[in-house]
N, C-alpha and C positions, 0 to 999 in steps of 0.2 A: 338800749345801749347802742350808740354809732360800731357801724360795722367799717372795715378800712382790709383791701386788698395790699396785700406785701407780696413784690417782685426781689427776688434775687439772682444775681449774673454773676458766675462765679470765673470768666472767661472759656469756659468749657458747656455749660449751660447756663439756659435761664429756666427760673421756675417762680410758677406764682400761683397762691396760695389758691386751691378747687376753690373755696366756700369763702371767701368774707370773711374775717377776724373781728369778733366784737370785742372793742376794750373801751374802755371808760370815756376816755379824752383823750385827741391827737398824741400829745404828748406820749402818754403808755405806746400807743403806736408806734411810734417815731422810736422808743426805748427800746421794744421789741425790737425794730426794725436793727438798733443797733448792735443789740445782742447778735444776731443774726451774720449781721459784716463781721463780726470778730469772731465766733465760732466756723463760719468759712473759711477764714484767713487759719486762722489756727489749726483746722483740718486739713489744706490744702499745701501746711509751708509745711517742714522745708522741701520742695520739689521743683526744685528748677531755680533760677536767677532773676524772672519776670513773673506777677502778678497781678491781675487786676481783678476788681471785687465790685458789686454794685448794689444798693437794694434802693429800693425805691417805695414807696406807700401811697396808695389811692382811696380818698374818702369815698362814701356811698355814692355818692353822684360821678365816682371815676375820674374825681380832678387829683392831680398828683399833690400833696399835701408836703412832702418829702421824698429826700434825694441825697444820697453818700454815697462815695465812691473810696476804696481804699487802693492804691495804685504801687503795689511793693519793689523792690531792688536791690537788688545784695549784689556783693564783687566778693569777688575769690583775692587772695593774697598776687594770684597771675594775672588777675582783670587789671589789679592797683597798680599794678608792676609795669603791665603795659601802657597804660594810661598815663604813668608816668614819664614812658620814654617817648610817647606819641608828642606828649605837652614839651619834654625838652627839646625835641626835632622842631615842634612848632617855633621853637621862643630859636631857636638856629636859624630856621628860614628868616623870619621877621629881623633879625640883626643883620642880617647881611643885606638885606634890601635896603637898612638904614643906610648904609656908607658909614668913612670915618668916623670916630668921635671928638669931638674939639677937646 
């Protein structure tokens, strides 16, 4: 049965796997591999406003086979809020550099 190493980067570490994973065909790999991004993600949220996640999968010979990255982002109701007055200041500068309107 092909053996395939699985890397995961959870922004805080990386780890990867002591021994070579044997699963049938890449695929089941790749399956695992995505089980993996989403059990990280799920363990690590909600903690913070930023995350990033990555796993990766290498066949017997060490060629990377597969590659996902899950890259999270939340706003607070005060992120929104600012963001919004950031954008109406924006759209203020840009009008007044127009001039008149016919």
């Amino acid at each position: 049965m092909p053996k395939y190493t699985i890397t995961t980067n959870d922004s805080e570490s990386v780890e990867r796997s002591e021994e070579p994973l044997e699963f049938p065909h890449t695929k089941a790999a790749t399956d695992d591999a995505q089980v993996a991004l989403g059990e990280m993600a799920r363990e690590k949220l909600p903690d913070g406003k930023r995350a990033d996640f990555g796993v990766s999968v290498e066949d017997e010979t060490g060629k990377e086979v597969y590659r996902a990255d899950l890259n999270f982002s939340a706003k607070t109701e005060d992120d929104l809020d600012r963001e919004s007055e950031e954008a109406d200041a924006d759209d203020v500068v840009v009008n007044l550099g127009t001039g008149p309107r016919d």
